[in-house]
C-alpha positions as a Markdown table, in Angstrom:
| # | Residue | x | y | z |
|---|---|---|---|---|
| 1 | Unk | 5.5 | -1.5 | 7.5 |
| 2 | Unk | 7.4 | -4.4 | 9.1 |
| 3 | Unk | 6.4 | -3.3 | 12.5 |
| 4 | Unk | 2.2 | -2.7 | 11.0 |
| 5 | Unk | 2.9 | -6.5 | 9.9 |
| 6 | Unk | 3.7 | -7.4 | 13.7 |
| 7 | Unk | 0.8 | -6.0 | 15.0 |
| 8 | Unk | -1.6 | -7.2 | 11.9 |
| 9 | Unk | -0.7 | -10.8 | 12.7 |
| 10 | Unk | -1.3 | -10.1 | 16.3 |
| 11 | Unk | -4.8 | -8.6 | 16.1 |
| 12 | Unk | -6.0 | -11.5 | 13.8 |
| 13 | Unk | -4.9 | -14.1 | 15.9 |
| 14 | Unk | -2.8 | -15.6 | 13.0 |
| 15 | Unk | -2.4 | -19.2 | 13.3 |
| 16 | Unk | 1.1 | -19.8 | 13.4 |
| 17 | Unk | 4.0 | -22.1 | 15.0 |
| 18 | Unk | 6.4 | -19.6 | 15.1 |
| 19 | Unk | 7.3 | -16.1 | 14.1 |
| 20 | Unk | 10.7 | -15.0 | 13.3 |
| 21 | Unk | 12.2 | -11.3 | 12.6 |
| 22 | Unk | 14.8 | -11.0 | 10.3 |
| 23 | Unk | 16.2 | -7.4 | 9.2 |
| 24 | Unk | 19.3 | -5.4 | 7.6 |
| 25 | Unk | 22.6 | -5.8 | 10.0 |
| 26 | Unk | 21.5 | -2.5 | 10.9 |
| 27 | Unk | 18.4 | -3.6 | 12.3 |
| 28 | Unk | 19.5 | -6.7 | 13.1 |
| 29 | Unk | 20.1 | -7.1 | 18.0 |
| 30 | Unk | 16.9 | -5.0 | 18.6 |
| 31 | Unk | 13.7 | -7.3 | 19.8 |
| 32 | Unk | 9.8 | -6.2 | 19.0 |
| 33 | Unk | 6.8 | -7.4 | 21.0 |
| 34 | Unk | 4.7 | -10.2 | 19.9 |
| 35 | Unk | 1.8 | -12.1 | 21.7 |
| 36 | Unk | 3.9 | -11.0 | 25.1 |
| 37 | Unk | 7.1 | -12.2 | 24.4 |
| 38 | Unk | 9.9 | -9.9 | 23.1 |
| 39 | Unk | 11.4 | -11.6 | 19.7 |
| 40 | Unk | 15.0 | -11.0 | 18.7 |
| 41 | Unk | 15.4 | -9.1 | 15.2 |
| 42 | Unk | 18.0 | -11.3 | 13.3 |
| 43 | Unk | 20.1 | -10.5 | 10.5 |
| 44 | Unk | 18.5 | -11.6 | 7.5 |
| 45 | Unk | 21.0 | -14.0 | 5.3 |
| 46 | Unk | 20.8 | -16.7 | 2.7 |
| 47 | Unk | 19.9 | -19.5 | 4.9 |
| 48 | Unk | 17.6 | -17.5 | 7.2 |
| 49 | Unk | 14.1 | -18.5 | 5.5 |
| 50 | Unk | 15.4 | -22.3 | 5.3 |
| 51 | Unk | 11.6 | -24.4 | 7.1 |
| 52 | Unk | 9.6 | -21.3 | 6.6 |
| 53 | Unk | 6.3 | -21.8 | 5.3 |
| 54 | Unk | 5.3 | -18.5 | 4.8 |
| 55 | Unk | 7.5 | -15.4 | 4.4 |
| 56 | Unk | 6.2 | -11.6 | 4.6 |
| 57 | Unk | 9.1 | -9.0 | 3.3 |
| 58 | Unk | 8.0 | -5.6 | 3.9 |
| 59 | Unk | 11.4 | -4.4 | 2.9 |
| 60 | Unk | 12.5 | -2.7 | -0.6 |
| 61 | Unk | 13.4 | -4.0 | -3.9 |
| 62 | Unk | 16.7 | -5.2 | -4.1 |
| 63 | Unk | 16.1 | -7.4 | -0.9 |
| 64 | Unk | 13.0 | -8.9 | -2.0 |
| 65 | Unk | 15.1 | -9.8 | -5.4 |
| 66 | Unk | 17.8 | -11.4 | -3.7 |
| 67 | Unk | 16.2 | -13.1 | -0.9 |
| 68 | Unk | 12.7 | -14.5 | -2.2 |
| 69 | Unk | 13.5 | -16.6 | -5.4 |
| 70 | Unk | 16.1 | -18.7 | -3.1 |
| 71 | Unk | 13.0 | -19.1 | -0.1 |
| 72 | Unk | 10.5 | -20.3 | -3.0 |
| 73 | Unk | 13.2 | -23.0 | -4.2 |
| 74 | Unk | 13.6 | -24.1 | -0.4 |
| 75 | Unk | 9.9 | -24.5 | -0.6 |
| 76 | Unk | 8.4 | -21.2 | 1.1 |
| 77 | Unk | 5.9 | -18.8 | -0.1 |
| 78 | Unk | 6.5 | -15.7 | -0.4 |
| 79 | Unk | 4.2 | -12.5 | -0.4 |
| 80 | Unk | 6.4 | -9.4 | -1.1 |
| 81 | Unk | 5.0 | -5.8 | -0.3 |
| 82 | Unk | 8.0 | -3.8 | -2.5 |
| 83 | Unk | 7.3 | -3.3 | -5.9 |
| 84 | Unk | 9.9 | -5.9 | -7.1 |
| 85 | Unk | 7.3 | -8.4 | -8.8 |
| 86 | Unk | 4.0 | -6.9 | -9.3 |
| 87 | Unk | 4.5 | -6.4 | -12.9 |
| 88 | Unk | 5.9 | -9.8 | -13.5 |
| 89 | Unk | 3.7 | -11.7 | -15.8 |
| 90 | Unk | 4.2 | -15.1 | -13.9 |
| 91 | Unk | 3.7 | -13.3 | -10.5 |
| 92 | Unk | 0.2 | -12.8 | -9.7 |
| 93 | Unk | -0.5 | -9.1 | -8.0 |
| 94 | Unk | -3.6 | -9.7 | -5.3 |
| 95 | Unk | -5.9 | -7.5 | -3.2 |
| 96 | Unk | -8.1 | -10.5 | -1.7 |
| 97 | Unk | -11.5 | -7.9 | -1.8 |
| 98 | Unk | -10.8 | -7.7 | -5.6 |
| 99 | Unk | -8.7 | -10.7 | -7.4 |
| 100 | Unk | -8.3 | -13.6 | -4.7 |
| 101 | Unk | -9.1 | -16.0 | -7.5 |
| 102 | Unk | -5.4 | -14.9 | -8.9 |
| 103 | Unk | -3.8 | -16.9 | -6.6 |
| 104 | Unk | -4.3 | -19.8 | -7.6 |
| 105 | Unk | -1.7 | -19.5 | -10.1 |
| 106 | Unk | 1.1 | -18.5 | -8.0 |
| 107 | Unk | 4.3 | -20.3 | -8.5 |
| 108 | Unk | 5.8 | -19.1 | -4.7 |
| 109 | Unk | 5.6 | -15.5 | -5.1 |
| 110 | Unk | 2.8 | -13.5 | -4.3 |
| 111 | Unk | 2.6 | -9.6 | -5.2 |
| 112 | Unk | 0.9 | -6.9 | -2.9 |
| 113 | Unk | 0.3 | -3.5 | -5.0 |
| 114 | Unk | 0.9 | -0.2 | -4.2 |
| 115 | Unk | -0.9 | 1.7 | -1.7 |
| 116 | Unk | -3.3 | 3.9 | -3.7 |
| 117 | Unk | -3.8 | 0.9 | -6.3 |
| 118 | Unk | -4.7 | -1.1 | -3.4 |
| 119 | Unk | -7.2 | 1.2 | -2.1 |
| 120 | Unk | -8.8 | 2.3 | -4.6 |
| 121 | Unk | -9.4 | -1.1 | -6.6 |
| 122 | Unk | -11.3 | -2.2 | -3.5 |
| 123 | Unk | -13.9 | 0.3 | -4.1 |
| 124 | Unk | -13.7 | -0.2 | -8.1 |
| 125 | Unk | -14.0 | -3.6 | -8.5 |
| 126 | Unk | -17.6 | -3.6 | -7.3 |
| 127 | Unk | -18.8 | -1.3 | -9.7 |
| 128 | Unk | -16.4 | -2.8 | -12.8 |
| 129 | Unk | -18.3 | -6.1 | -12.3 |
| 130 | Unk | -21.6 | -4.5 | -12.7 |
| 131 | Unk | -20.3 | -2.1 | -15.6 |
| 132 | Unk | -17.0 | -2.0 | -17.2 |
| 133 | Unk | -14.9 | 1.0 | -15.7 |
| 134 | Unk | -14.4 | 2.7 | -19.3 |
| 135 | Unk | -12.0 | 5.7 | -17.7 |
| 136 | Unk | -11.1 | 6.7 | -14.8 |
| 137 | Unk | -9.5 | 9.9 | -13.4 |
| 138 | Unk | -7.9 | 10.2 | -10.3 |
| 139 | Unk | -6.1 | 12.3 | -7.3 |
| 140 | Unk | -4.6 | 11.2 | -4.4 |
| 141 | Unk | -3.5 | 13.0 | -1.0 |
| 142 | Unk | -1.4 | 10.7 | 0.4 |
| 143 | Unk | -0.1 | 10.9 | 4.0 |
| 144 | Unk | 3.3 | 10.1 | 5.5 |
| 145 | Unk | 2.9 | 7.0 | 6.5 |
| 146 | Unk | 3.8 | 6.2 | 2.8 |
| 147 | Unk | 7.3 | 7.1 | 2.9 |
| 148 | Unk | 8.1 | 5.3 | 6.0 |
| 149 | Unk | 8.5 | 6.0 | 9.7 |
| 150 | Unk | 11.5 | 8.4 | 8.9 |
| 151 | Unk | 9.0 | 10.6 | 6.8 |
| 152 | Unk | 6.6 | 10.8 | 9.4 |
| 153 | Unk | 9.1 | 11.2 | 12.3 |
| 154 | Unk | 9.9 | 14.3 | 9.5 |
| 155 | Unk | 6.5 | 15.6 | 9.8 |
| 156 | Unk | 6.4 | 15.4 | 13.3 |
| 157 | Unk | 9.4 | 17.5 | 13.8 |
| 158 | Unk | 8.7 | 20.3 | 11.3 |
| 159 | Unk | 5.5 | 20.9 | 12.6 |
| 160 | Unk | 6.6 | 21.5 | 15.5 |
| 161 | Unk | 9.3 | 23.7 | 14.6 |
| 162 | Unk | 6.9 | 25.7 | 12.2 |
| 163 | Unk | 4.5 | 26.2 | 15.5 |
| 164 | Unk | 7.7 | 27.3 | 17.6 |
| 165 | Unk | 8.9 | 29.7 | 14.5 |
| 166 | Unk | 12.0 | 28.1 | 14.0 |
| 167 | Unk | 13.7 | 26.8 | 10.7 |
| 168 | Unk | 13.8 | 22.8 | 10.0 |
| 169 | Unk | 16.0 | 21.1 | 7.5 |
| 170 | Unk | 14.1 | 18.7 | 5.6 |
| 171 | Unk | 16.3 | 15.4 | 5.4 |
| 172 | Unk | 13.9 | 12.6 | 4.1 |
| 173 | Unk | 11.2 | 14.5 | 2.3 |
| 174 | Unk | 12.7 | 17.3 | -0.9 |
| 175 | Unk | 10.5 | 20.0 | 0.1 |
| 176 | Unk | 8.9 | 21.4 | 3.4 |
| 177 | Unk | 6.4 | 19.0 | 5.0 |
| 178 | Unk | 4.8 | 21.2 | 7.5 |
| 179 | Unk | 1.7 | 23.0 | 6.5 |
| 180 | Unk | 2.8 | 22.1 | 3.0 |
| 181 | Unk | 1.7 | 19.8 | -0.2 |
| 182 | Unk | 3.8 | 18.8 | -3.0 |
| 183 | Unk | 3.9 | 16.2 | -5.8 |
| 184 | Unk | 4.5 | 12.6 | -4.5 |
| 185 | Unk | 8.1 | 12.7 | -4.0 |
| 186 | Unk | 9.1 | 9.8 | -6.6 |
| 187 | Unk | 11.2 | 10.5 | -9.8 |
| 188 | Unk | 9.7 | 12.1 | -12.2 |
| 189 | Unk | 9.3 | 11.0 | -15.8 |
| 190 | Unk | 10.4 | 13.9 | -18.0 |
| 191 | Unk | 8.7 | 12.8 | -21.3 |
| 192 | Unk | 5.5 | 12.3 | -19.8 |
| 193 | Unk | 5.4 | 14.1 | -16.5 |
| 194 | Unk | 4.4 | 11.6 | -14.5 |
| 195 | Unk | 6.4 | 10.7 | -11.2 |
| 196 | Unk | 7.2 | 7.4 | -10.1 |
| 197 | Unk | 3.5 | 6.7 | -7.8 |
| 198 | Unk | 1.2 | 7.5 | -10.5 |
| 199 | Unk | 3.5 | 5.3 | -13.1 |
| 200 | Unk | 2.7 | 2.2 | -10.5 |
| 201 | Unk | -0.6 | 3.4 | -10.0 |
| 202 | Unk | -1.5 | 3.4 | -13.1 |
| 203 | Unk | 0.4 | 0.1 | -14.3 |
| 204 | Unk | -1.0 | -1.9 | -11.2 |
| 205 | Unk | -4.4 | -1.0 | -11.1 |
| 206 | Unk | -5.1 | -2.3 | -14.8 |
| 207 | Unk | -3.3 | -5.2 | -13.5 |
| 208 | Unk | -5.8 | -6.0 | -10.5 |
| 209 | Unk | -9.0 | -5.1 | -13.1 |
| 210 | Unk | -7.7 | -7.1 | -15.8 |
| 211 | Unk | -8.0 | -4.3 | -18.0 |
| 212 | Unk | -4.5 | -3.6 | -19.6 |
| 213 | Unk | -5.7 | -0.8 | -22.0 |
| 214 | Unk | -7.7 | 1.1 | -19.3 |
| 215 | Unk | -7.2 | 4.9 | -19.8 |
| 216 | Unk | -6.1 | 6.3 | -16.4 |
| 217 | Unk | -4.9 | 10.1 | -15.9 |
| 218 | Unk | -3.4 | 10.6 | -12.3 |
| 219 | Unk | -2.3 | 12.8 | -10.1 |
| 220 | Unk | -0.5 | 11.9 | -6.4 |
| 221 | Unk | 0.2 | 14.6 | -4.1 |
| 222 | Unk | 1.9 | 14.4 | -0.5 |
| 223 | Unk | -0.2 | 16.2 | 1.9 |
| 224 | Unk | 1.0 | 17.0 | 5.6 |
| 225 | Unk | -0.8 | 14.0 | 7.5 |
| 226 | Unk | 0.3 | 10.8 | 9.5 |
| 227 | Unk | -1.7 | 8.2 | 8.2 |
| 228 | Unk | -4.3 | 6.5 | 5.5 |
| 229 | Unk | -4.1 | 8.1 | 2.2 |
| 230 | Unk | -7.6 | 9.7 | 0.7 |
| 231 | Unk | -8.6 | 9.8 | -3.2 |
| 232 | Unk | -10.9 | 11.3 | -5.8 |
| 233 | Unk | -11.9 | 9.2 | -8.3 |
| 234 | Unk | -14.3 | 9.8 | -11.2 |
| 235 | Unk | -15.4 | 6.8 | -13.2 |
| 236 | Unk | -16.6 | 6.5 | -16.6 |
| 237 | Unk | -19.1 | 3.6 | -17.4 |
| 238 | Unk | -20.1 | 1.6 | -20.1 |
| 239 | Unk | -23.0 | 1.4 | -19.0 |
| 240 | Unk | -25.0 | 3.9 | -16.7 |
| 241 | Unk | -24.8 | 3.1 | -12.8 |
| 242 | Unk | -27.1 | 5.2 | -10.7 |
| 243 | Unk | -25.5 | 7.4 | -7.4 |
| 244 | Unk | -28.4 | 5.3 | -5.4 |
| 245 | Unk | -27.4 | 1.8 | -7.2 |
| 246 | Unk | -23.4 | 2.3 | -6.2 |
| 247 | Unk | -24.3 | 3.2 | -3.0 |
| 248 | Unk | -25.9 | -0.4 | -2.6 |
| 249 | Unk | -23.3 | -1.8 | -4.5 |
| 250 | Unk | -21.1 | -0.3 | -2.0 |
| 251 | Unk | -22.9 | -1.1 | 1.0 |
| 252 | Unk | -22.5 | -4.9 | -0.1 |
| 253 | Unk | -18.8 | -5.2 | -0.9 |
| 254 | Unk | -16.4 | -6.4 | 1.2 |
| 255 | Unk | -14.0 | -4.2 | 2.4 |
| 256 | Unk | -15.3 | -1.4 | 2.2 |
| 257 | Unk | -17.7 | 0.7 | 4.9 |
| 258 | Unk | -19.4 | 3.7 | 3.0 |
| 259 | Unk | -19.5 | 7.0 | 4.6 |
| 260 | Unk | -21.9 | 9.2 | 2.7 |
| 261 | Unk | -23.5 | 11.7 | 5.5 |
| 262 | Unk | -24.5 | 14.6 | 3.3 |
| 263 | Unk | -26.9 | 16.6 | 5.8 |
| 264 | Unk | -24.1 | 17.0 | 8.3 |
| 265 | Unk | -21.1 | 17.2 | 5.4 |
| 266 | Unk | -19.6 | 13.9 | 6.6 |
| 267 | Unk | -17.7 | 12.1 | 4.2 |
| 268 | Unk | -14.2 | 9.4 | 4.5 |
| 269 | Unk | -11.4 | 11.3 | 6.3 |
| 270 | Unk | -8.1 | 9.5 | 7.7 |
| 271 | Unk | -8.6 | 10.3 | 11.2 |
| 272 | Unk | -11.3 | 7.7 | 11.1 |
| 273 | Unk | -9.8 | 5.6 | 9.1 |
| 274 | Unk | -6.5 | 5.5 | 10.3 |
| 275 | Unk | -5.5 | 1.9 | 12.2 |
| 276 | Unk | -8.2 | -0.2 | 10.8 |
C-alpha cells in the first residue's frame, strides 16, 4: 500500500513541499523513487511527523494508534488506511465519490474504509440517493493484493510450483493459493460465522450510507488473482429503479466507468481494472 501511495501522489502531480518516508526499523535504510529522486525510508518515531501538514499511514493498527493522536496534537492531519478509527464516532470514515461532505467534521483524523466497502459504496451511493438501498446482498472475490505484497509474492510462487508439479508451503496465506479459493482469510466469528472482512464490510458500509440499520448478508472469498477485487451485489429498493435508469445513473456518477457489453459477454474484470 505504502509503495501504491508513492506512486498515487506521483501520477497526480500532488502539490507538495516535501515528501518524507518513514517505516518500521525494519524498513527503515532502504530509499524508494519519487519524482526522480531516490528518498531515504526513516524510522518512524515519536517526533518524526513534528511540521507535517498532512500525514498518510498505510501501516496496521497498533501504529496508526500510537503514532496519529500525537501528529494531530502537533497540528497535522492525519488520513489513516488501517482499520484503527473507522468506527469511531468522532472520526469521520470518507470515500470522496460518496460522503466528501463528512469531512468537514474531522477533528485531525480522517478514516479510509476497507477495500470492498470502498468499492462498492461508490457504485451504491448513486442509486441510494435516488431510492433508499432497503437490503443488500453481497459476494466478493477478492485478489491478493489485499493481503499485502507478501500474499501476492505467495501467489506468485505457488503458481509456479503447481505448473512445475512441485509441492509449495504456504507461509502467509492458511490454505493453498494456487488454482485455489477459500474464505477471506480473517478470523472467524464463531457465533455468527462471519470472518473478520465481511464484519468491516458490513459495519463500514452502513457507516459511508448513513444507514446504521441496513440489512447486509456477505460473503468474502480469496480467489487466486493479483490485483482489484470484483463483487456481486443485489440491491433491494424502496422504491422501483429501472435496469435502463441505473445504467444512466451510472453513466453519470463519478467514479465509476460502467462496462455493460452484453452482445459480446463483456462485463468488469480486474485485468482491466487493475492500476487505475
Amino acid at each position: 500500500m505504502g509503495l501504491e501511495l508513492i506512486r498515487c501522489l506521483e501520477d497526480r502531480n500532488f502539490p507538495l513541499r516535501e515528501l518524507k518516508l518513514f517505516a518500521s526499523p525494519r524498513s527503515a535504510g532502504k530509499r524508494l523513487g519519487f519524482r526522480g529522486e531516490m528518498l531515504p525510508v526513516q524510522e518512524l518515531t515519536s517526533t518524526s511527523l513534528l511540521g507535517v501538514d498532512l500525514a498518510l499511514f498505510s501501516a496496521g493498527s497498533a501504529i496508526a494508534r500510537e503514532f496519529a493522536p500525537a501528529a494531530v496534537r502537533n497540528g497535522c492531519t492525519v488520513i489513516s488506511n488501517s482499520s484503527a478509527f473507522r468506527l469511531e464516532r468522532d472520526v469521520p470514515l470518507v470515500v470522496p465519490e460518496v460522503n466528501s461532505g463528512a469531512l468537514s467534521g474531522h477533528q485531525g483524523i480522517i478514516a479510509n474504509p476497507n477495500c470492498v466497502a470502498a468499492i462498492a459504496t461508490v457504485a451504491l451511493a448513486p442509486i441510494h440517493r435516488v431510492s433508499k438501498i432497503r437490503r443488500l446482498t453481497i459476494s466478493t472475490y477478492q485478489a491478493a493484493s489485499g493481503a499485502g505484497a507478501a500474499a501476492m509474492n505467495e501467489l506468485r510462487e505457488a503458481t509456479s510450483a503447481y505448473l512445475r508439479d512441485e509441492a509449495y508451503q504456504s507461509r502467509v496465506l492458511p490454505h493453498p493459493y494456487a488454482f485455489n479459493l477459500f474464505s477471506h482469510n480473517a478470523e472467524v466469528e464463531l457465533e455468527s460465522g462471519f470472518n473478520g472482512e465481511e464484519i468491516k464490510v458490513i459495519a463500514e458500509t452502513r457507516k459511508l450510507l448513513d444507514a446504521a440499520e441496513l440489512p447486509i448478508g456477505i460473503t468474502c472469498i480469496r480467489v487466486p488473482i493479483l490485483r482489484a477485487h470484483a463483487i456481486a451485489i443485489t440491491v433491494a429498493l424502496s422504491d422501483p429503479v429501472s435496469p435502463c435508469d441505473a445504467r444512466a445513473i451510472f453513466s453519470r456518477a463519478e467514479g465509476l466507468r460502467l462496462v455493460d457489453d452484453r452482445p459480446n459477454n463483456h462485463f468488469p474484470m480486474p485485468s482491466e481494472a487493475s492500476g487505475q
